[in-house]
N, C-alpha and C positions, 0 to 999 in steps of 0.2 A: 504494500500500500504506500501511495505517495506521502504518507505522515510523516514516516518515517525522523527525518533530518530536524522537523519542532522536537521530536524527544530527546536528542542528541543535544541539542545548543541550551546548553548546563555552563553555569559559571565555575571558575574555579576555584572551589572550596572543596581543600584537603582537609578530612576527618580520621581519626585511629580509629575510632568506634567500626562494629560492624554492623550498624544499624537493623541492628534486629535481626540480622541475617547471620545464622549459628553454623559450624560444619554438619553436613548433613546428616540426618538422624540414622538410625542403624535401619539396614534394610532389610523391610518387611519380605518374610518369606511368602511363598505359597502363594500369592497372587497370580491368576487364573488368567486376566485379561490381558490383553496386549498395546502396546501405542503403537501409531503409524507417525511420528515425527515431521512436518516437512518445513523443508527454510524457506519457504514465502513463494508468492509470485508463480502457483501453480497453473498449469496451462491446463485448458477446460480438453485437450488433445491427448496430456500424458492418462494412458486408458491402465497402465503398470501400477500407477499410485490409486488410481479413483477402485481398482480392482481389486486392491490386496485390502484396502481399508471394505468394502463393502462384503470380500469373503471373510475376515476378521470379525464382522459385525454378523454372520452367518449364511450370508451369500443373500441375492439380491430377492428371493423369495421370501425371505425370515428373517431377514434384516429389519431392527426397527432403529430408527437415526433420531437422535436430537440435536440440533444447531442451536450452539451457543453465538448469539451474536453480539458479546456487551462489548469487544474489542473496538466495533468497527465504528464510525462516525453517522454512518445509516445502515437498513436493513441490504442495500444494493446488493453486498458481497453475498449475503447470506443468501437471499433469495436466488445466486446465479449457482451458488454451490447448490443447491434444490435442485436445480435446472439442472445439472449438470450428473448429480445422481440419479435421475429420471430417465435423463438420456442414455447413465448406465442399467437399466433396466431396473431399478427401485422404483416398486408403487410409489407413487404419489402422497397415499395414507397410510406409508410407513413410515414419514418423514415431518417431527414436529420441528417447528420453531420456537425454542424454549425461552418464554419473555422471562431474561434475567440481561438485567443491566442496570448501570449508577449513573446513565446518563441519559438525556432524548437526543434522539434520532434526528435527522435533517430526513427533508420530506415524507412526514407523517403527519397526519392528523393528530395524535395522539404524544402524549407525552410521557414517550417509558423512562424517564426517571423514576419514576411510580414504582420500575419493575424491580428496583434495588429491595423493596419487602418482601417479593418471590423467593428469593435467596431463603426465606424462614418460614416459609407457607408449606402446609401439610400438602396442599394440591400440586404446588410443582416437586412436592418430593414423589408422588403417587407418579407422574408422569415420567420422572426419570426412573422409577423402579422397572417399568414395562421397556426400558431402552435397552439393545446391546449394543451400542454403540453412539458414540457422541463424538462432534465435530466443534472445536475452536475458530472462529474465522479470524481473522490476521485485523491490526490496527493499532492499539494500544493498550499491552502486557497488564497496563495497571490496575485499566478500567476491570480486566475479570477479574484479578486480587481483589480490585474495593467488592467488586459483586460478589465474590462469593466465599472472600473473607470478614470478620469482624474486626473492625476498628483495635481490640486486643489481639489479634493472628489469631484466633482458635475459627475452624470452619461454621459455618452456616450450615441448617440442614441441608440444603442444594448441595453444597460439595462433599457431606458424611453422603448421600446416597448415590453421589459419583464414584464416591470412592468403594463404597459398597459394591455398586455392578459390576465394577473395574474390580474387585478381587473376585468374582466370584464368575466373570470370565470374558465381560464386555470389552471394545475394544476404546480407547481414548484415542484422542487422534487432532492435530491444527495445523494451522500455518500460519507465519510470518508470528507476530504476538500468540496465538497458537500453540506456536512450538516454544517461545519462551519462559513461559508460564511452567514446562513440563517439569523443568528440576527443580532444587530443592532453593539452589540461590540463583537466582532472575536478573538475568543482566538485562535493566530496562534504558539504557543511554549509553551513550559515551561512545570511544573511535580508537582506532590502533594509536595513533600520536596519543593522545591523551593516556593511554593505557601503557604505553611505554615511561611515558612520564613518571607513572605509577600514582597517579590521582584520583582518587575516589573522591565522590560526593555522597552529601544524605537526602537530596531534596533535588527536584528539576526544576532548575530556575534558566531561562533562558537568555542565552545571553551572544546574539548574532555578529558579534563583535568580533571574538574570539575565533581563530584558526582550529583549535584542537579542543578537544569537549572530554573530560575527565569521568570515569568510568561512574556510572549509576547503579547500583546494587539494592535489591527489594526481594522479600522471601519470596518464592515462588510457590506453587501448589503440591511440587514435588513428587510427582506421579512418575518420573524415572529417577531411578535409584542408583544409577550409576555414573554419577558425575554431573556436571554443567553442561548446558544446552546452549549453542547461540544458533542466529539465522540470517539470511541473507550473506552468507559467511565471505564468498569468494567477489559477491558482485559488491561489497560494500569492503572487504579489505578488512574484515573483522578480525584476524589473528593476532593481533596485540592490545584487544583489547580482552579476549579470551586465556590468553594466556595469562596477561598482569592478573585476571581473576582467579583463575586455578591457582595461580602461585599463592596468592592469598587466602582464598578461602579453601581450598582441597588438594592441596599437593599433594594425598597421597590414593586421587581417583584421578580419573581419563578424562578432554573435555575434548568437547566434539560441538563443532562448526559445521552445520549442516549447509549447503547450497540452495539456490531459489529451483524447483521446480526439479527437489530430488527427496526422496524421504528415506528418517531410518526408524526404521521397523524394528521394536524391539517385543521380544519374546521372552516374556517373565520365567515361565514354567524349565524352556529351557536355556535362559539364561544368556541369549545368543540378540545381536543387533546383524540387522542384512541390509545393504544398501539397496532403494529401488529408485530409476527415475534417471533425468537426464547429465546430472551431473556429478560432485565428489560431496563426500563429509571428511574433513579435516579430524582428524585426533589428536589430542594437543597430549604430551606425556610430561608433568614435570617434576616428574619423580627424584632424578638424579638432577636436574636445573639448580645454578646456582646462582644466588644476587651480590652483587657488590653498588654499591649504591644504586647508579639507573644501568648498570651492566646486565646483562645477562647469560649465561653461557650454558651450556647442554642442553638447552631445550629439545625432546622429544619433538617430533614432524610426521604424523602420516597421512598419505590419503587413500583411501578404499572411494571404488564405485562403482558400478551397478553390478547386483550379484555378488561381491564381496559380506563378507560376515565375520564379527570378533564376536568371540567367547568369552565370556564376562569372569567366571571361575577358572579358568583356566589361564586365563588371559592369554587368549593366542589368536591369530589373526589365519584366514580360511580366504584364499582369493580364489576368486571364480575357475573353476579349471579350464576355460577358452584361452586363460591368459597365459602367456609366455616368460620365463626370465627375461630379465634384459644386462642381469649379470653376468658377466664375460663373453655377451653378444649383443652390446652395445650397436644401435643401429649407425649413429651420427660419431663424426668425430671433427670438431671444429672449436674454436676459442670463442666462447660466448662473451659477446658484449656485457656488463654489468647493465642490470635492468631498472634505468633510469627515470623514465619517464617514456610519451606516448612513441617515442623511435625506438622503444626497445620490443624485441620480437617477445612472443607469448608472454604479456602483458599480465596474465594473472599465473597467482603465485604458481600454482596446480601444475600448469602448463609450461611454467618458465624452468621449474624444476623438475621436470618431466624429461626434458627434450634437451636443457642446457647445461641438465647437470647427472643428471641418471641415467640416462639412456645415451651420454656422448663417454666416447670415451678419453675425451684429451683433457678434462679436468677433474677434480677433488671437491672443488668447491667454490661458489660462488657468490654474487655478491650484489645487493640492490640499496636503496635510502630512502626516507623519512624525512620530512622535514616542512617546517611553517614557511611563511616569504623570507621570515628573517635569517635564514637560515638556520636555526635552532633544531636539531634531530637527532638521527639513528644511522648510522650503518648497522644493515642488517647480513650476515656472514650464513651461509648456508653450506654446510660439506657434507660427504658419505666417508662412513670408515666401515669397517669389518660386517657389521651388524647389518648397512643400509641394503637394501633389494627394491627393485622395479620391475613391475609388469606388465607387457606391453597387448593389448587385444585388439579387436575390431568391434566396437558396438554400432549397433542402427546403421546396416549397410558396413561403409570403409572407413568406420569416424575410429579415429587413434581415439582408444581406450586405457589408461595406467592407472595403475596402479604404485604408490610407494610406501614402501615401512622404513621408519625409522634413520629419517634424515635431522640431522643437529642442527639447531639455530642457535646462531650469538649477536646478542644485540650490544651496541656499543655506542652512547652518547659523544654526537660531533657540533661542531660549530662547521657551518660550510659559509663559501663567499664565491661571489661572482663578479666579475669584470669585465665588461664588452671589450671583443679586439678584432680588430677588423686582420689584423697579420697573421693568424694563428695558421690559415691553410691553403700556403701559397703554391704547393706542391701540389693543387688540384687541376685531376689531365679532364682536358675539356672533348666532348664526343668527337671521336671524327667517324662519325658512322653516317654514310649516306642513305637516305629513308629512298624506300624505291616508288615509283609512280602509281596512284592509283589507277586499279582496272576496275573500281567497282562501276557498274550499267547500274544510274540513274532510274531506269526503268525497271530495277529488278520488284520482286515479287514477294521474294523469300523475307524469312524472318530468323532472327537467332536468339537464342537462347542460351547465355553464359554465365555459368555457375562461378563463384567462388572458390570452390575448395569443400571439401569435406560435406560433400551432400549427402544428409541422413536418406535412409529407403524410409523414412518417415514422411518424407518432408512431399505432401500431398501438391502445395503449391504449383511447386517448380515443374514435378511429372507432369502435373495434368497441364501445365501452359506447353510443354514439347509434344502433349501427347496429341492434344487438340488444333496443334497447329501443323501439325501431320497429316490431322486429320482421318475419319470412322477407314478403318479395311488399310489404313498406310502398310506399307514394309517398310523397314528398320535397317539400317545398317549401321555395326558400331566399328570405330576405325581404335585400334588396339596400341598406333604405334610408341604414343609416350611411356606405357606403362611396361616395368621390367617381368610382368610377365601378363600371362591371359585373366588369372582372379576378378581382376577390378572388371573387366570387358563381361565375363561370367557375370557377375553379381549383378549388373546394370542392365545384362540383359532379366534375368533374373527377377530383379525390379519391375522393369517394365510389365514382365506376363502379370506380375502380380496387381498391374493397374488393368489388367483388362488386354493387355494387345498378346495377339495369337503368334506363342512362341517360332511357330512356322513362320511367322514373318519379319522374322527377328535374324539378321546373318552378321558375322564377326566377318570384319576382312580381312585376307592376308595381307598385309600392310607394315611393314615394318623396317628399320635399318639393324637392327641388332637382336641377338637369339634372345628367348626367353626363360626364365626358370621353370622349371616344373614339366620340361615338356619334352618329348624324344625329338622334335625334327629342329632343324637350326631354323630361325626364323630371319637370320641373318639372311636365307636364300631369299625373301622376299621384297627385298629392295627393288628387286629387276619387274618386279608385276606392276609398280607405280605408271610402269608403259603398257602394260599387257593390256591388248585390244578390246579381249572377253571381257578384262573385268573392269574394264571403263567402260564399254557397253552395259555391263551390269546394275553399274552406278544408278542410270538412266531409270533405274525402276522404283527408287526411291525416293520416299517422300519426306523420310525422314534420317539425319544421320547426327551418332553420339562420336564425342571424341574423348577419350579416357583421359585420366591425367596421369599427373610423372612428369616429365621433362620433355618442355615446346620444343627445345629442340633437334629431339628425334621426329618431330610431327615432320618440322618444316624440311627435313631430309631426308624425310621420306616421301611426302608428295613433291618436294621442289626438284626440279634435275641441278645440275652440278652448276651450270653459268644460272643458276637462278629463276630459270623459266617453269611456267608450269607443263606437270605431268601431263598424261592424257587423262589418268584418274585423277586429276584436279581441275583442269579443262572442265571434266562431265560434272564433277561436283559444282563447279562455277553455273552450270547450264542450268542444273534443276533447284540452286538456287535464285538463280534470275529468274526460272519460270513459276517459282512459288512452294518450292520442299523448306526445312525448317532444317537450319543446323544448330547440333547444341555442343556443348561440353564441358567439362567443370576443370577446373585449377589451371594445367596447362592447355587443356582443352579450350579455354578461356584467353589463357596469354595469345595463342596463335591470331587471335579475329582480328585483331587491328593490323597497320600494316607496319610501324614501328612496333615490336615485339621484345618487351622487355623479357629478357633469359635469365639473370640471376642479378645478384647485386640486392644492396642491405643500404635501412634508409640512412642510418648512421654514415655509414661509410662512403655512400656518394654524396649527400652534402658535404663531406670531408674531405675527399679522396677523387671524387668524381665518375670517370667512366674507366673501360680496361678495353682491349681489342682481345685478351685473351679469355676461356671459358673452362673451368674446370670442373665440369659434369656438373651434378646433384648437390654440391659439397660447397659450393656458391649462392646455391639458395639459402643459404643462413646468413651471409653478409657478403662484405669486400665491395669495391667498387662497382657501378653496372655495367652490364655487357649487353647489349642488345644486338638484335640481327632483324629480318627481314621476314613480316608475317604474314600470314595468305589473304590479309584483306577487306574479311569478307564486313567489315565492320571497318568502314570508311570517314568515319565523326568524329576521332581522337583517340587517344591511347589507353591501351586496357592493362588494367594491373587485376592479381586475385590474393588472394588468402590476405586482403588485405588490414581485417582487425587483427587478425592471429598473429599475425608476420608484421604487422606494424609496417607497413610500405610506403606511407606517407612520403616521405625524405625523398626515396625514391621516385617515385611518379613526379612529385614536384620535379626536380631536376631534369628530369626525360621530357616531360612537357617543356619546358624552357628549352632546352635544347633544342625539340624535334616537334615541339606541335604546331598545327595551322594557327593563324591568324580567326579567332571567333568559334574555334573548338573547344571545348572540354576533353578533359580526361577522366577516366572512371576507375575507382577504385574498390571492386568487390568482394564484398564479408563474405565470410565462408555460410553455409549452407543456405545459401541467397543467392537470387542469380539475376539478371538484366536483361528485359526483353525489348530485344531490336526491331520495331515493324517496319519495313523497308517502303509498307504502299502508305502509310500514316505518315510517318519519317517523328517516330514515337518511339519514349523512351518508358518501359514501366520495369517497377521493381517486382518481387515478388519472393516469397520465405523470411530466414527466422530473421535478418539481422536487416544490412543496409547499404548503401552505394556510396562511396563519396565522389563527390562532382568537383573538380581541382580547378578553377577558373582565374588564368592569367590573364584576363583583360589591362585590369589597371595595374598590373604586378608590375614590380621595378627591382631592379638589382643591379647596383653600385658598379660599373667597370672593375675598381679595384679588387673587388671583395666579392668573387664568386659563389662562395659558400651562404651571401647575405640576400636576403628575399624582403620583400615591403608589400603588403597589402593584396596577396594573395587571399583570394576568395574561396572560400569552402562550402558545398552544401551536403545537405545528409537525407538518401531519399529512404523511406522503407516500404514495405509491403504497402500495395496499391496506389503509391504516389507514381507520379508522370513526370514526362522532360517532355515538351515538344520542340526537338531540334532545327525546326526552320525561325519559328520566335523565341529562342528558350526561355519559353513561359515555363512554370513547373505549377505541376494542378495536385497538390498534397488530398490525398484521401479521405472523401467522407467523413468519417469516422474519428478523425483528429481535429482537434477548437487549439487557435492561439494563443500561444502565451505570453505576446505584445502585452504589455499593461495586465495581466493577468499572470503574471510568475506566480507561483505555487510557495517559493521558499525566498527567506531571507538574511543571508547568512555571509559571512567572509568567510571564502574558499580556499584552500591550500592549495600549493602548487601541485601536479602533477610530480610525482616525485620517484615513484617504482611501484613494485608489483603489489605494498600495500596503501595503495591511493585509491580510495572508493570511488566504484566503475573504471575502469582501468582503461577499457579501450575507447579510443576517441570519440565512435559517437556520441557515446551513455555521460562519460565524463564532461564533454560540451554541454549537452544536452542538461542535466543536474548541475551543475553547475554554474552557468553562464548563462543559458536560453531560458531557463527557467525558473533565475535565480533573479530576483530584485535589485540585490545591493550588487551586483556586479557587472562591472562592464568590461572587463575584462579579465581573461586567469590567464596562469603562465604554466610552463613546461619546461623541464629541464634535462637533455640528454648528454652526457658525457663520458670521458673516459680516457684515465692517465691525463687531468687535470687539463683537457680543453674538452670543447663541447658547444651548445647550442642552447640560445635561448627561444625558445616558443613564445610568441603570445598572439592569445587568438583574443579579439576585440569583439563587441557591439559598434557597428555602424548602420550607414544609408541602408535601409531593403535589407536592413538583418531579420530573422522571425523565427520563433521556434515555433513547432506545433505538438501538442499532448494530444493520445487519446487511449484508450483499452482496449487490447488483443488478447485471443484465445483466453478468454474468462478473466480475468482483471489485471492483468500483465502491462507495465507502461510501456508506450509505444512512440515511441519520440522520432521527430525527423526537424529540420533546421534548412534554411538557406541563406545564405549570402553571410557567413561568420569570415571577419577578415584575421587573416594570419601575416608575422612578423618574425623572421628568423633572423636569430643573429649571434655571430660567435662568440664562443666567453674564454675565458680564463680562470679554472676553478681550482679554490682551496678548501682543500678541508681540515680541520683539528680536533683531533680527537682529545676529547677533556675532562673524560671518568679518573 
């Protein structure tokens, strides 16, 4: 819920006291019932979470539901959570609305503050005796404590007959506020900075002034027995404000960080939590962790997720068996940038640790920052030793799934400084890459469809815009060549039957420049077929064609012949998109459509460093200089970048646009499981899936002769699901379903800089978006990417034709898009002192 950020802006008043809040009582045996835990911001889609809570409660026949709605600010949420379990096959008249709350509602007739006496009424005890199961809805932790505790902490009859059903077998269950309410001590305020601080409050007093918000502590209702519960964990950067808590109040139990739109299930009887849903829960361990004033050292670090399960008596940890070691078969091996701010690649923690520090094998340990404008913070130190383990899977389709146990954090108080320097990067080699001519026919037909990166087999959107633009009875051809082996081509096609198209019309082609894994024939013989007559006559039959990802370019040398020209199987692909087929493809699949094709390079490193003429495989997509070459085309309106939130690409595409783009083009930058659809007879740009596009617009942008690495008033927009570009006016026609946040900002607060992987909403749209678009007191935030003491300063402005827009997706989820935020880079000169 967009509340959120009011409960957080707490002044700062340190208290010794534990305000009422004790180490948790001993844990009651024998309890029957179950929780389904979830961190906020559950999508009315994920069917894993809405399924296990309604077979917990007895399945959708014998399930009787009560909705506690005193959380929320009106009945909205609660009513769509109704909605939502109806649609999962719950009667209708299995499912009350339980009037208990300490407040009235916004649009209602009625006035339930009234309902605060329910809490002691014989008749709301009689209606939760017939429940097996009860829902929390998300909003504000407090308001259920006033409800459905007494002014002395001893429960109301309402919560003795909660607690009743819940031992004797029902299942408890929330979100967002929800799930906070679950343990014994309620973390209802406060933020990683402030918790690092190590500042606790007794009271929410707000105070929008202040950068960092001091940890808030209130007894919770304590329905899980095993440690501290926080939520919104990964999207809000919640680990240091979870931890400062554990250390204080329970070092010697587990505390867990659940994610938005992932739940943990826990199982009394045996003892056991199992991750379900789309994302991680954090386990904080700080058992062995030590403090020396605001120091910190051994903090425990894990993450489980979907399918994962810890054992609570035993304490041991159960990953999914799809998942693989990634111990001594480390996929990556490259020098990860420290993760600074919005130019650092996998931007949340999960992910940053995952892939830069687990699963690579050329370092130990790693390193990101904390910190206010003033520079006052954290170095935060992340390493593996003996103990650490990574697991690598596949979930929902080809989406990198990990796993990690027991990675070490050491937190260490810094003074940092900055100083603009226009001299820092004179050693920057400027492109000499010549863009080749467009061939795309004004007159074509066809339409493209370009994914991001990592598209879930969930993701309903994306399929049905390629399916439907193929059109009823289409055939299908998927071209195999980026990907190192046949799997991904399998699985997509795979997908597709699973929407409906008749596998018979579904063909892989042989297409490739290099052999594959997993397969007895070289497919390295396939290069010579990109001329072969038959299967460029083949082509001709389809209406539809996918391009895998992996690396664009093996795409483009495989249809390109050797001086550059096209194949004949790229000829016929050109034909039956002119005359109206649909090409799609995701990650590289995506890089190929424009005809400047960015191939690797890191955004850090080409604002720094610039471009390179040479290419060294896959192992360049994590950084270095950019390299670009020559792409098929077919997407003629400006340069396409992908995995663009994941991978933090910004830095990048700015530079190659400057370099290499038209005069009154954009360039596009797309999120991974989202994709951009191209109509060639509209000459229309629409979004579609989970995330969002960013639009790079150098119209008024300027940059210093001297100071190549320096940018001025670069324009940024941010489109998402069902927003439009039309690229002959670039008008943009933002969706229905999203209202302005001109003169309507939601929050108001002083924003910290973007600063690393624990900076709440981490990747640029979400962080613009909450922070700046949406925020009152701010017209501008800053960004800060460095490394070995130079680096880059970000600031993105409010100006002319700036505008955010809010609205609600899949069941109450925010949904932010933005245009015209101006952007300022500029180089620094960075100190840091360490001062514990």
């Amino acid at each position: 819920m967009r509340k959120w950020l009011f409960l957080l802006l707490v002044v700062f008043l340190v208290v010794t006291s534990q305000f009422g809040v004790t180490h948790a009582e001993k844990k009651e045996e024998g309890i029957k019932g179950n929780l389904v835990i979830v961190g906020g911001a559950l999508g009315s889609s994920n069917a894993e979470i809405y399924q296990e809570f309604i077979n917990l409660a007895g399945g959708k026949d014998q399930a009787k539901i009560g909705i506690v709605p005193a959380a929320s600010s009106s009945l909205k949420s609660t009513h769509k959570f109704k909605e939502d379990l109806i649609s999962y096959g719950v009667d209708e008249s299995s499912i009350e609305i339980l009037p208990l709350s300490s407040h009235d509602f916004k649009g209602t007739a009625d006035n339930e503050r009234k309902w605060k006496s329910n809490a002691q009424k014989n008749k709301t005890v009689d209606q939760i005796k017939g429940l097996t199961g009860i829902w929390f809805v998300g909003g504000d932790q407090l308001k259920i404590t006033e409800t459905l505790l007494k002014k002395n902490g001893k429960q109301t009859k309402a919560l003795e007959a909660i607690w009743d059903i819940y031992r004797e077998g029902a299942v408890l269950a929330g979100t967002s506020a929800g799930a906070a309410i679950m343990s014994d001590v309620m973390i209802t305020g406060g933020d990683s900075l402030g918790g690092f601080h190590q500042e606790f409050v007794e009271e929410d007093i707000s105070n929008p002034e202040e950068e960092y918000v001091p940890v808030y502590i209130e007894k919770g209702l304590g329905f899980f027995q095993w440690g501290i519960v926080d939520q919104h964990f990964n999207e809000r950067s919640r680990l240091g404000r979870l931890a400062a808590t554990a250390l204080k109040y329970e070092k010697d139990q587990l505390a867990y960080g659940i994610d938005e739109d992932t739940a943990m299930v826990v199982h009394n009887q045996e003892k056991t939590v199992e991750i379900v849903g789309r994302s991680t829960v954090t386990v904080v361990d700080p058992s062995n962790a030590r403090k020396d004033g605001q120091e910190i050292n051994d903090l425990g670090i894990s993450y489980l997720s979907a399918g994962d399960r810890y054992q609570f008596d035993e304490k041991k940890y159960i990953i999914l068996d799809d998942k693989v070691t990634t111990k001594g078969y480390e996929y990556y091996n490259f020098e990860p940038l420290p993760a600074t701010g919005v130019l650092s690649s996998y931007g949340t923690l999960p992910n940053y640790l995952s892939y830069s520090l687990v699963d690579n094998e050329a370092v130990n340990e790693v390193h990101s920052y904390l910190y206010d404008s003033q520079g006052d913070g954290f170095q935060l130190t992340f390493n593996q030793d003996e103990d650490t383990e990574g697991f690598w899977g596949y979930q929902d389709g080809q989406k990198d799934s990990y796993s990690l146990l027991h990675v070490n954090m050491h937190v260490e108080p810094i003074e940092i400084e900055f100083e603009e320097s226009d001299l820092l990067f004179n050693d920057y080699q400027k492109s000499t890459f010549t863009p080749p001519n467009s061939t795309f026919n004004p007159k074509s037909k066809g339409s493209l469809v370009m994914a991001g990166g990592a598209l879930g087999s969930s993701n309903k959107e994306v399929y049905d815009a390629f399916i439907e633009r193929a059109g009823e009875g289409a055939k299908y051809a998927i071209i195999p060549a980026a990907s190192s082996s046949l799997k991904s081509s399998r699985a997509f096609m795979k997908d597709l039957v699973s929407y409906g198209v008749d596998e018979a019309n579904i063909d892989i082609l042989p297409l490739s420049n290099h052999d594959f894994k997993g397969t007895e024939e070289d497919e390295a013989s396939w290069l010579d077929n990109k001329n072969d007559l038959k299967l460029a006559e083949k082509v001709l039959d389809y209406e539809g064609v996918w391009f895998v990802g992996g690396d664009q370019t093996d795409v483009t040398a495989t249809l390109l012949n050797e001086d550059g020209s096209k194949s004949k199987v790229l000829e016929n692909l050109w034909e039956i998109y002119e005359s109206g087929a649909v090409l799609g493809g995701t990650s590289a699949g995506a890089a190929i459509m424009s005809d400047v094709m960015i191939a690797g390079g890191g955004s850090y490193d080409t604002l720094a460093k610039g471009f390179t003429e040479t290419y060294d495989s896959m192992s360049q997509q994590e950084g270095g200089p950019s390299y670009l070459e020559k792409g098929l085309g077919f997407f003629p309106y400006g340069i396409i970048d992908q995995h663009f939130d994941n991978k933090a690409r910004l830095g990048r595409l700015i530079a190659t646009t400057f370099a290499h783009g038209e005069d009154g083009e954009f360039s596009y930058g797309i999120d991974e499981d989202t994709a951009m659809i191209f109509d060639s007879n509209k000459q229309t740009i629409e979004v579609v899936g989970r995330s969002g596009v960013s639009v790079v617009d150098l119209t008024e942008a300027r940059q210093p002769a001297s100071s190549p690495s320096s940018y001025e008033d670069i324009q940024l927009s941010w489109l998402t699901s069902g927003d439009q570009l039309e690229l002959n006016t670039k008008k943009v026609s933002i969706s229905d379903h999203k209202v302005s946040t001109s003169d309507y900002e939601y929050f108001y607060y002083e924003a910290a800089p973007h600063s690393g992987v624990l900076t709440p909403h981490p990747m640029i749209g979400n962080f613009l978006s909450y922070t700046l678009l949406d925020n009152e007191k701010e017209q501008e935030v800053k960004s800060y990417s460095f490394n070995e003491g130079k680096g880059f300063e970000l600031t993105f402005k409010k100006g002319e034709g700036t505008e955010g827009f809010w609205g609600y997706k899949d069941g109450n989820k925010d949904d932010y898009s933005y245009i015209n935020v101006y952007l300022d880079i500029q180089p620094i000169e960075v100190d840091i002192e360490h001062t514990n």
